[in-house]
DRENLO-441512 format. One line per field, with one value per atom (N, C-alpha, C): residue number from 0; residue in three letters; x negated, y negated, z; atom name. Coordinates in nm, 2 decimals. Atoms other than C-alpha are relative to their C-alpha. Layout:
BEGIN
num	[NUM,...]
residu	[ALA,...]
c1	[X,...]
c2	[Y,...]
c3	[Z,...]
atome	[CA,...]
# end
This chain:
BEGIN
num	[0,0,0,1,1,1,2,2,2,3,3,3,4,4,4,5,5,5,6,6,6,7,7,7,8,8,8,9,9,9,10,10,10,11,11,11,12,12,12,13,13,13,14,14,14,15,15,15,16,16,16,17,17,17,18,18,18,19,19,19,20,20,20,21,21,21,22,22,22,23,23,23,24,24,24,25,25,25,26,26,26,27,27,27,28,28,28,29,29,29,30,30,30,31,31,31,32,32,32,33,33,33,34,34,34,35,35,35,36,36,36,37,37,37,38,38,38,39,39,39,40,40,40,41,41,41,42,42,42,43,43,43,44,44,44,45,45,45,46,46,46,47,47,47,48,48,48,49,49,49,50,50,50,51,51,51,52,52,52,53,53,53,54,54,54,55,55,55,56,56,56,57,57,57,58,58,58,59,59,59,60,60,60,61,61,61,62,62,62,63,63,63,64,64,64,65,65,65,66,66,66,67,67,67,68,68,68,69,69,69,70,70,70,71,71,71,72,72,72,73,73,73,74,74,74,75,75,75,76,76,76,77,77,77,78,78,78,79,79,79,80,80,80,81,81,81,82,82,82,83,83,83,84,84,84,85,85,85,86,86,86,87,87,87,88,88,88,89,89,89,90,90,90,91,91,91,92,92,92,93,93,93,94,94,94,95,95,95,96,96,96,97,97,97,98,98,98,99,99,99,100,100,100,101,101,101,102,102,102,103,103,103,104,104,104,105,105,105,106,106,106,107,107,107,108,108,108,109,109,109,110,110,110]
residu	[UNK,UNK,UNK,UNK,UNK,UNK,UNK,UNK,UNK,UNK,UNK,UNK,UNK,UNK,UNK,UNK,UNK,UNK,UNK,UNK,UNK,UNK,UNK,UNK,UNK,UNK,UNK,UNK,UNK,UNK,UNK,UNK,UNK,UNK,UNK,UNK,UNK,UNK,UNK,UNK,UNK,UNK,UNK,UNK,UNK,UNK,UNK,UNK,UNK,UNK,UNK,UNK,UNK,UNK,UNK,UNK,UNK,UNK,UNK,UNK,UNK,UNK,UNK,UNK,UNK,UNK,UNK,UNK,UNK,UNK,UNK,UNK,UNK,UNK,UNK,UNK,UNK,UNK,UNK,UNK,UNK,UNK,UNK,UNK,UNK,UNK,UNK,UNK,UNK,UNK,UNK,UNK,UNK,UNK,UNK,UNK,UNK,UNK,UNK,UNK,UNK,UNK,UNK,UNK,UNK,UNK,UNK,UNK,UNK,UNK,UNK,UNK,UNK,UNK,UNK,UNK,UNK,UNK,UNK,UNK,UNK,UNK,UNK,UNK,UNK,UNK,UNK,UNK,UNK,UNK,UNK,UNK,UNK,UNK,UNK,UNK,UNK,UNK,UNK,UNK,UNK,UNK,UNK,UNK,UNK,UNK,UNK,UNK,UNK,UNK,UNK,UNK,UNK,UNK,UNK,UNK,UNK,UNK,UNK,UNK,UNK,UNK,UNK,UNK,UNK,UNK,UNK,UNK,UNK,UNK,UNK,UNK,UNK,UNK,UNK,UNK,UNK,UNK,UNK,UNK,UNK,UNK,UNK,UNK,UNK,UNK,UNK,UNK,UNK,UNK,UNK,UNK,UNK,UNK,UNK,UNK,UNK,UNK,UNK,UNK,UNK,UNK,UNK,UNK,UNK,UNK,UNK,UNK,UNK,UNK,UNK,UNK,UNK,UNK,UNK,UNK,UNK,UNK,UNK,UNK,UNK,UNK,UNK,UNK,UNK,UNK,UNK,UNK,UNK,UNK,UNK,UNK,UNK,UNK,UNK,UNK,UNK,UNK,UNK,UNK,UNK,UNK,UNK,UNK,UNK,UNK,UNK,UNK,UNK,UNK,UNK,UNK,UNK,UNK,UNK,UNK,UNK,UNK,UNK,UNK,UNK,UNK,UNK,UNK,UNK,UNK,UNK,UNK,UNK,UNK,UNK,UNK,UNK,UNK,UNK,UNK,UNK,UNK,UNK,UNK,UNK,UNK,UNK,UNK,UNK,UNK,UNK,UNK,UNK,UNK,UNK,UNK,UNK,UNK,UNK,UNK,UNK,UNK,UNK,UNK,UNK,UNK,UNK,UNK,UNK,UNK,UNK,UNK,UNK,UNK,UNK,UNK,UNK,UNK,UNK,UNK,UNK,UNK,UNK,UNK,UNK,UNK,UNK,UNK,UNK,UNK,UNK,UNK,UNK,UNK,UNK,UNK,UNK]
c1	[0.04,-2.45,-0.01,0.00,-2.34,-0.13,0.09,-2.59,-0.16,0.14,-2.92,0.01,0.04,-2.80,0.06,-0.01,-2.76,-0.10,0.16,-3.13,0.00,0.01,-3.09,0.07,-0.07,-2.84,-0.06,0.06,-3.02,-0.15,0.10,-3.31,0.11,-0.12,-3.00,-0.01,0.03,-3.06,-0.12,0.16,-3.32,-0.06,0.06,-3.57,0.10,-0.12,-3.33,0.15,-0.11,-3.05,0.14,-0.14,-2.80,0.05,-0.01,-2.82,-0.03,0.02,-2.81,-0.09,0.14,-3.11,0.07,-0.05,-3.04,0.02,0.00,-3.11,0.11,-0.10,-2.80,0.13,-0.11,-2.55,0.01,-0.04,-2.56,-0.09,0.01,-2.75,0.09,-0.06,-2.50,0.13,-0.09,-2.24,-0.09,0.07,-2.59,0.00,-0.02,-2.55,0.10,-0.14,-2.19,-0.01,0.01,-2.29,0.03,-0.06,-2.16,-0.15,0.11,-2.38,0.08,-0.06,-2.32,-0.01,0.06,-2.33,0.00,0.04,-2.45,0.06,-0.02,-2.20,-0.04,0.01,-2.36,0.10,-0.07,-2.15,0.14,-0.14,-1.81,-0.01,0.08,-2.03,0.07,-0.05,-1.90,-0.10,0.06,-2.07,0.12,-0.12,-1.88,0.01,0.03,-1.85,0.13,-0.11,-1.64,0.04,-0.12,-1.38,0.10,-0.08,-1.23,0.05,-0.03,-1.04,0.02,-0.06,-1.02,-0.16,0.10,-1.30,0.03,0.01,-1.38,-0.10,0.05,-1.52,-0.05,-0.04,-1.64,-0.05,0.00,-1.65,-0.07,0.09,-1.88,-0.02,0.05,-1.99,-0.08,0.12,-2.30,0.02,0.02,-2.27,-0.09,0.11,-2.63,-0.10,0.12,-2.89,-0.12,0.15,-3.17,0.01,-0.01,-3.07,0.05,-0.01,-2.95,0.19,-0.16,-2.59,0.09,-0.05,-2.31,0.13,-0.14,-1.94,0.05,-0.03,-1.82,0.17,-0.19,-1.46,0.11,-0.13,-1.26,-0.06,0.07,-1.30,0.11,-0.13,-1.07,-0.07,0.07,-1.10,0.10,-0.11,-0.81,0.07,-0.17,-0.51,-0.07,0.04,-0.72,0.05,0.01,-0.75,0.18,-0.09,-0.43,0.14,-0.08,-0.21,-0.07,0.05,-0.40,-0.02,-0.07,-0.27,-0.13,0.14,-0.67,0.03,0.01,-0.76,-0.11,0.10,-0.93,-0.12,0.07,-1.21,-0.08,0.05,-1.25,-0.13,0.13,-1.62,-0.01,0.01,-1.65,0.08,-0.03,-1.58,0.12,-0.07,-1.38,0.13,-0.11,-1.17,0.11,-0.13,-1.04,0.05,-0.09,-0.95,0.12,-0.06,-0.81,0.16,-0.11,-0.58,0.07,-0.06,-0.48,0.09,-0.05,-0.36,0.09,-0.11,-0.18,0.06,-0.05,0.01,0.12,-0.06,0.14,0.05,-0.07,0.36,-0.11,0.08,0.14,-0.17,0.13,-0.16,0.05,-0.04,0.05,-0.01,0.06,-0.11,-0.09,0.12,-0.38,-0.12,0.16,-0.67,0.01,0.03,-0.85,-0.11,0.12,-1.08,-0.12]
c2	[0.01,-12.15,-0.14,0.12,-12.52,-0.08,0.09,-12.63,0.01,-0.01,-12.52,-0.03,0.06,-12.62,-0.17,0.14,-12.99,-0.05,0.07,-13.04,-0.03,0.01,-12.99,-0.16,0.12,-13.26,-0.10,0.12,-13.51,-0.04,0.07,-13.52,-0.15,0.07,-13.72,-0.13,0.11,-13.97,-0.05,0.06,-14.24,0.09,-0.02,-14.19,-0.03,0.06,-14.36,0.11,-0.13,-14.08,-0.07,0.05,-14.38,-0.04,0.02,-14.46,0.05,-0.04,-14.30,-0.08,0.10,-14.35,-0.10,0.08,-14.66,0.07,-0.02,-14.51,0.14,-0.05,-14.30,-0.06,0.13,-14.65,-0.03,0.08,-14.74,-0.15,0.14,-15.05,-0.12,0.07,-15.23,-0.04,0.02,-15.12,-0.07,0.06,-15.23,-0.15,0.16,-15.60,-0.08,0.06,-15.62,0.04,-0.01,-15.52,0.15,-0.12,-15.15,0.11,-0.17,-14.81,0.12,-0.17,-14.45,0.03,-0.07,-14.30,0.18,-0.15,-13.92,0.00,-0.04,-13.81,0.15,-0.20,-13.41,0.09,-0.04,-13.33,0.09,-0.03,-13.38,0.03,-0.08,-13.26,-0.08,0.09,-13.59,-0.12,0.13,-13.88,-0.10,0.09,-14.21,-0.16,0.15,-14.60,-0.04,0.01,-14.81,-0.07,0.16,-15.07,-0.02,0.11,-15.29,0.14,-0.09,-15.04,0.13,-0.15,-14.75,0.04,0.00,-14.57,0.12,-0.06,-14.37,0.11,-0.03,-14.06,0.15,-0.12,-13.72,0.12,-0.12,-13.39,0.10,-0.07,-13.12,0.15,-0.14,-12.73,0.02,-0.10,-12.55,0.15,-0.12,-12.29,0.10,-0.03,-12.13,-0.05,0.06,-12.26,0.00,-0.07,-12.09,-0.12,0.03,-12.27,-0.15,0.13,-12.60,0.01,0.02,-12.52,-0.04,0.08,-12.74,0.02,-0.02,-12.73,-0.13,0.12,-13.07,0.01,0.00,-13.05,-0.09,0.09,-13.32,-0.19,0.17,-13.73,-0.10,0.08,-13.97,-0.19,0.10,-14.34,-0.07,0.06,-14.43,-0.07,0.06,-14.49,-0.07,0.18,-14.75,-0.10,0.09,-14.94,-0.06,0.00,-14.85,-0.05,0.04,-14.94,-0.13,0.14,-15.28,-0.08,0.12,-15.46,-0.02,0.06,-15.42,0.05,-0.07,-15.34,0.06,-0.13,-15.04,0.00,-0.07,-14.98,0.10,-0.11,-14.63,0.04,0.00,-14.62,0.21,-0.16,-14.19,0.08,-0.03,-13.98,0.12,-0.13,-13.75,-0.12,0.07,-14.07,-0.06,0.11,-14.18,0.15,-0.08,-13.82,0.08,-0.01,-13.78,-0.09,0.08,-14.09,0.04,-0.05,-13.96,0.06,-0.12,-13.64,-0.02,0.00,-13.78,-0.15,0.09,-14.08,-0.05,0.04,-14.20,-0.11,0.13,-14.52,-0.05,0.08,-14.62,-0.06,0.03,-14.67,-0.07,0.08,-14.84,-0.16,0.16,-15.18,-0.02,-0.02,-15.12,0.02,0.00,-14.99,-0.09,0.10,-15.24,0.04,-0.06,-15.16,-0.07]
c3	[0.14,0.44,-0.04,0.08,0.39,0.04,-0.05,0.62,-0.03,0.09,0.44,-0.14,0.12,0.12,-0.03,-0.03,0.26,-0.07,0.11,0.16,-0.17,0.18,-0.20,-0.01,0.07,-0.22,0.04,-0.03,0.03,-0.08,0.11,-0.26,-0.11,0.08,-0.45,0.07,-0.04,-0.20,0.03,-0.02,-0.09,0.07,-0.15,0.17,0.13,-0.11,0.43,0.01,0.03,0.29,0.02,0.01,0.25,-0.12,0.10,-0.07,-0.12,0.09,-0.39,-0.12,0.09,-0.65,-0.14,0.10,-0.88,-0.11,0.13,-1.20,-0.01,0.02,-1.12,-0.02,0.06,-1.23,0.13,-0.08,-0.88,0.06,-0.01,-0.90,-0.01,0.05,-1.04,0.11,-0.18,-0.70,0.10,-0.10,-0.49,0.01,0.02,-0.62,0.07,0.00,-0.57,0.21,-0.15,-0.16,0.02,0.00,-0.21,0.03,-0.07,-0.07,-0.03,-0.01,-0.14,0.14,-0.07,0.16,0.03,0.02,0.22,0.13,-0.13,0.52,-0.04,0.02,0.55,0.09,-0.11,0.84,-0.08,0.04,0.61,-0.12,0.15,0.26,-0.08,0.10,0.12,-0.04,0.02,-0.06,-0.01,0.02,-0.01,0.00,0.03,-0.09,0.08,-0.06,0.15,-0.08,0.14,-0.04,0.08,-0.08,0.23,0.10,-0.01,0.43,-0.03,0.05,0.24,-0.04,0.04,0.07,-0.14,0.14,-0.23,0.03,-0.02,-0.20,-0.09,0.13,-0.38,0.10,-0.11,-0.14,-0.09,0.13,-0.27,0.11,-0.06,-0.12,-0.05,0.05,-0.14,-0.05,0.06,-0.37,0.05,0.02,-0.36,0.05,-0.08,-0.11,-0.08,0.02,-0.29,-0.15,0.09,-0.61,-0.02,0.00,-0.50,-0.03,0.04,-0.67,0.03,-0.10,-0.54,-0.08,0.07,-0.62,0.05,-0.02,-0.65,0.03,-0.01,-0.52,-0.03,-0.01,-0.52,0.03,-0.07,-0.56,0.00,0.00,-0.50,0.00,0.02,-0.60,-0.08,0.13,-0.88,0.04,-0.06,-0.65,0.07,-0.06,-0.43,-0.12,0.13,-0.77,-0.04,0.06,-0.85,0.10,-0.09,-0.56,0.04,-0.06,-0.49,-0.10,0.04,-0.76,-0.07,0.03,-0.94,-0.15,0.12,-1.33,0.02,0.03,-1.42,-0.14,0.09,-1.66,-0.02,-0.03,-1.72,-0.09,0.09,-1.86,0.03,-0.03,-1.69,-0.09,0.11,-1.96,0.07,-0.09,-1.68,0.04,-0.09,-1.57,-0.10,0.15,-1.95,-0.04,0.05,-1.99,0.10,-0.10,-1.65,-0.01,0.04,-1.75,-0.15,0.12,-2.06,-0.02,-0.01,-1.94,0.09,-0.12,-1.65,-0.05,0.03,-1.78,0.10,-0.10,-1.44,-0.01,0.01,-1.41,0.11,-0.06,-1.14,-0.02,0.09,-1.38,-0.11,0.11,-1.62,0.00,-0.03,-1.71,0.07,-0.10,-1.48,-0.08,0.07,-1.76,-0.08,0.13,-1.98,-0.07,0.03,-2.21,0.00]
atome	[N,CA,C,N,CA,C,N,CA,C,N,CA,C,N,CA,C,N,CA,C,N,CA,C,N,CA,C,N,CA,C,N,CA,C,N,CA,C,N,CA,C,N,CA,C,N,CA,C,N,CA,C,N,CA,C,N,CA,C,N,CA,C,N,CA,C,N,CA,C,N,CA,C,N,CA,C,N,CA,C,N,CA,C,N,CA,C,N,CA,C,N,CA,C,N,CA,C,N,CA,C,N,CA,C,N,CA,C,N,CA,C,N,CA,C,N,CA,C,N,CA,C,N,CA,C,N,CA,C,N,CA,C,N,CA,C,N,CA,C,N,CA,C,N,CA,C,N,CA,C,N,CA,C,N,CA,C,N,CA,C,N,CA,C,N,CA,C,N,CA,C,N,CA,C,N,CA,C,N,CA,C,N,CA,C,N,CA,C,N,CA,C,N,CA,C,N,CA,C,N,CA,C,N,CA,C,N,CA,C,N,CA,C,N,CA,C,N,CA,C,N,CA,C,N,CA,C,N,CA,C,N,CA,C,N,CA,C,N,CA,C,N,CA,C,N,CA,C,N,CA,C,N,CA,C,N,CA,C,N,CA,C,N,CA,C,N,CA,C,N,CA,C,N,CA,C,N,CA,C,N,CA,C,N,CA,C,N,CA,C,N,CA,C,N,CA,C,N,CA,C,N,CA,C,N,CA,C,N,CA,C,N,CA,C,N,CA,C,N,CA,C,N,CA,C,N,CA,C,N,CA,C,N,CA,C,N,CA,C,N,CA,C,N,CA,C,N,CA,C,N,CA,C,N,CA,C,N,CA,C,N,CA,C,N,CA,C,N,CA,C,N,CA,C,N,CA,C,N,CA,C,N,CA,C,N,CA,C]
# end
């Protein structure tokens, strides 16, 4: 099932199927040297950041329809365990922080 509704998603990327289309805010990661990349195998898209990476795991719902279940992304506690500040512009990541008022985000967001 996952593996015919791979296609749907690999329209999300370029031709090459490594990089996600700019006019989705990732021009602004392509400057800084950063790439999406489309792994299909492990149904994740993912950006490296020094040794670690950042990633968002997804299932094919619905082949016929493209439908995808975005599962799970991880990306915060890089930021947040390496001593970085955060600016949470994703309207999923300032209410994500909000709701979870962890000590290890504390002092970490700027606006």
């Amino acid at each position: 099932m996952a593996g015919s509704g791979r296609y749907m998603l690999r329209s999300l990327a370029s031709s090459s199927g490594t990089k996600m289309n700019p006019s989705h805010r990732m021009l602004s990661s392509e400057v800084q040297g950063l790439s999406v990349v489309h792994d299909e195998k492990n149904m994740e898209f993912f950006i490296k950041l020094g040794g670690d990476k950042a990633f968002l795991q997804y299932d094919v719902l619905d082949p016929a329809t493209g439908a995808v279940d975005l599962q799970h992304t991880t990306v915060m506690d890089h930021f947040a365990t390496k001593d970085k500040h955060m600016k949470l512009t994703c309207w999923y990541l300032q209410k994500f922080y909000k709701e979870n008022p962890l000590p290890e985000y504390n002092g970490k967001v700027i606006d």
